[in-house]
C-alpha positions, 0 to 999 in steps of 0.5 A, a space after each residue: 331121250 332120243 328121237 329114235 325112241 319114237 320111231 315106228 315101222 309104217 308102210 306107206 299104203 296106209 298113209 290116206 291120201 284123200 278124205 272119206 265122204 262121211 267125215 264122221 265114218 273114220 274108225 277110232 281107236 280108244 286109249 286109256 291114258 292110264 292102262 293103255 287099254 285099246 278098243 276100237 270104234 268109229 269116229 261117230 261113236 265118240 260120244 258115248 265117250 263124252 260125259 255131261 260136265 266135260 269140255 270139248 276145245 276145239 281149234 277155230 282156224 281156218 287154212 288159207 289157200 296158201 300155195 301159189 304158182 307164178 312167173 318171175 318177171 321178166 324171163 317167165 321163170 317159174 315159182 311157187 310161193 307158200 305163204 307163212 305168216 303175215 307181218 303186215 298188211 300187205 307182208 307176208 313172210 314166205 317160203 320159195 322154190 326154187 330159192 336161187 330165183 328169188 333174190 332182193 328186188 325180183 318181183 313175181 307175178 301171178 295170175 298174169 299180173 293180178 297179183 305182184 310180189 316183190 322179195 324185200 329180204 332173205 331170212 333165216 332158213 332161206 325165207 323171204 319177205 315179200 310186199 304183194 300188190 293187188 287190187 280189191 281184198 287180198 282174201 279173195 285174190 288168195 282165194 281166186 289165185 291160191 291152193 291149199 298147201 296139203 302136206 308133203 305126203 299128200 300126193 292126191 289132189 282135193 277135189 274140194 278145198 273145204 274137206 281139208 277145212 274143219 267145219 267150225 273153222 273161223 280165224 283165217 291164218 293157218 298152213 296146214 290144217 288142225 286135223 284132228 277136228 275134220 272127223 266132226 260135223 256140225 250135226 255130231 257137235 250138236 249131239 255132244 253138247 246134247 248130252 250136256 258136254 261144254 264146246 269151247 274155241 282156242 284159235 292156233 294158226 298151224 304153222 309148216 313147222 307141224 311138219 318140220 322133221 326132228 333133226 336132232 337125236 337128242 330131244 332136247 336139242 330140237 329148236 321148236 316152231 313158234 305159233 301164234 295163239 289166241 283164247 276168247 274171255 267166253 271160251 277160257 270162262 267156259 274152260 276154267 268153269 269146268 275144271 273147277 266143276 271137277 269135269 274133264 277137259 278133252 282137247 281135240 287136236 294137238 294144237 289146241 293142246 298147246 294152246 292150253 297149255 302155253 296159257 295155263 296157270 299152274 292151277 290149271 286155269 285159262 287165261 284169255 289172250 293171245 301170243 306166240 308159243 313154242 312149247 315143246 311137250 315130250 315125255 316127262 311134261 306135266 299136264 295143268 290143263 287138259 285131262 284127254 286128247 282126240 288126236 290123229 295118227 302122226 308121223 315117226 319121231 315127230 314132235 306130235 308123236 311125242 306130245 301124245 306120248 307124253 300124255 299117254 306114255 311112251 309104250 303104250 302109244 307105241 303099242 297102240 301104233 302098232 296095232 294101228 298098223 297091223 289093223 290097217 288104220 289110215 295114217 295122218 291127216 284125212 287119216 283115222 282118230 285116237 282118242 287118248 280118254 281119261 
């Protein structure tokens, strides 16, 4: 299987660059899994496509504002962090530019001192760990000091940082947002579970390998990112009462997917817990947990692009992209929706 298998034609104009008013007015395109059969909605309309006894699993991390603008101390050098993952209480593991400017022992100052970072080593791929110091609850220095890390086709800034936030976000720990879910509002939420559809949480904090291109033209030789995971004793309760019921588990989002699936047993049940995976789903994996996907429109010979592709086939998610194109949906995260139904 080659990562060219998923490449497809996009022009740039179509890439969204800012977030619509109305998170539920994004337009939606409808999949059938089985016959690749396409229509077209709007996002609001998604419950006419949700039935009573199905379950809705949505992804409960929330973005910290994880950019952040410094001067290396003494000589005022510019430098910007993005923060990854914390390994302690005051650790983080974290990306630098420039690089060369952060060497063992540095320290970087930001917000004139409000916040210290010191580099404490050099990893894999050039990341470093650094120790921060500050005053007060490190959350609120980020919150005052910090940006939220768009991704790199983002050229527009966001005016309101909650816009690229789901409205349901809770467990603080993500660099990028899971979204797929910034189409819902609370008032839609509650008109599905109206209609008797089951909500349920997974948290997944979405790492920058979300956006880590496939380097490799043999999909089998992509190294995964690893993410950490967690699933609630209530939420897989909910999860597995349904799947037991005969009823359809609608994963919103590809991190909730494999979330799922890193926890199901073979029966397709959830187990509650947390830990780390890297499951690389492509065509040919099988399904245990979910039924369906609401999804938005990724990026060529992505690792996404291949998960949908698994879960829908391979043509007839590249057919629906390209009718995507030539209707001029908007692209990637304050992008359009698919939902893959099943």
């Amino acid at each position: 299987m080659k990562t060219s298998d998923f490449n497809f034609e996009l022009p740039e104009r179509l890439i969204a660059q800012v977030p619509l008013n109305d998170r539920t007015s994004s337009r939606l395109m409808l999949v059938d899994k089985h016959t690749g059969t396409i229509t077209h909605q709007h996002f609001h309309d998604i419950v006419e496509y949700l039935n009573a006894g199905d379950c809705l699993v949505l992804n409960n991390t929330r973005v910290i504002p994880a950019r952040l603008f410094g001067e290396k101390c003494p000589s005022g050098g510019k430098v910007e962090f993005l923060l990854l993952t914390r390994k302690e209480n005051k650790t983080w593991e974290v990306l630098v530019k420039p690089g060369k400017k952060a060497k063992i022992g540095d320290k970087i100052l930001f917000g004139k001192g409000i916040l210290t970072a010191t580099i404490k080593d050099i990893i894999e791929d050039g990341k470093r760990i650094v120790e921060f110091e500050y005053g007060g609850i490190f959350e609120e220095v980020l919150d005052q000091l910090g940006e939220m890390p768009l991704p790199p086709y983002i050229h527009e800034k966001l005016e309101d940082k909650e816009r690229y936030q789901t409205v349901y976000a809770k467990h603080e720990g993500s660099a990028a947002a899971p979204t797929a879910g910034l189409h819902f509002t609370k008032e839609l939420l509650s008109e599905i579970q109206a209609k008797g559809v089951k909500i349920a949480y997974v948290t997944l904090h979405v790492g920058l390998g979300t956006f880590r291109p496939v380097k490799v033209e043999n999909v089998l030789e992509h190294d995964m990112h690893s993410e950490y995971y967690s699933v609630e004793a209530e939420d897989a309760a909910i999860i597995n009462t349904v799947k037991q019921n005969g009823g359809k588990v609608i994963a919103v989002g590809t991190t909730s997917t494999r979330t799922l699936e890193s926890n199901a047993g073979k029966d397709g049940m959830i187990e509650p817990g947390s830990g780390w995976t890297n499951i690389f789903i492509y065509p040919g994996y099988t399904f245990k947990c979910i039924d369906g996907l609401i999804t938005n429109f990724h990026l060529p010979e992505s690792t996404l692009i291949m998960l949908v592709s698994a879960l829908a086939g391979k043509e007839n998610v590249l057919r629906a992209y390209d009718e995507a194109v030539q209707e001029e949906y908007r692209f990637f995260s304050f992008g359009d929706a698919m939902f893959i139904h099943p």
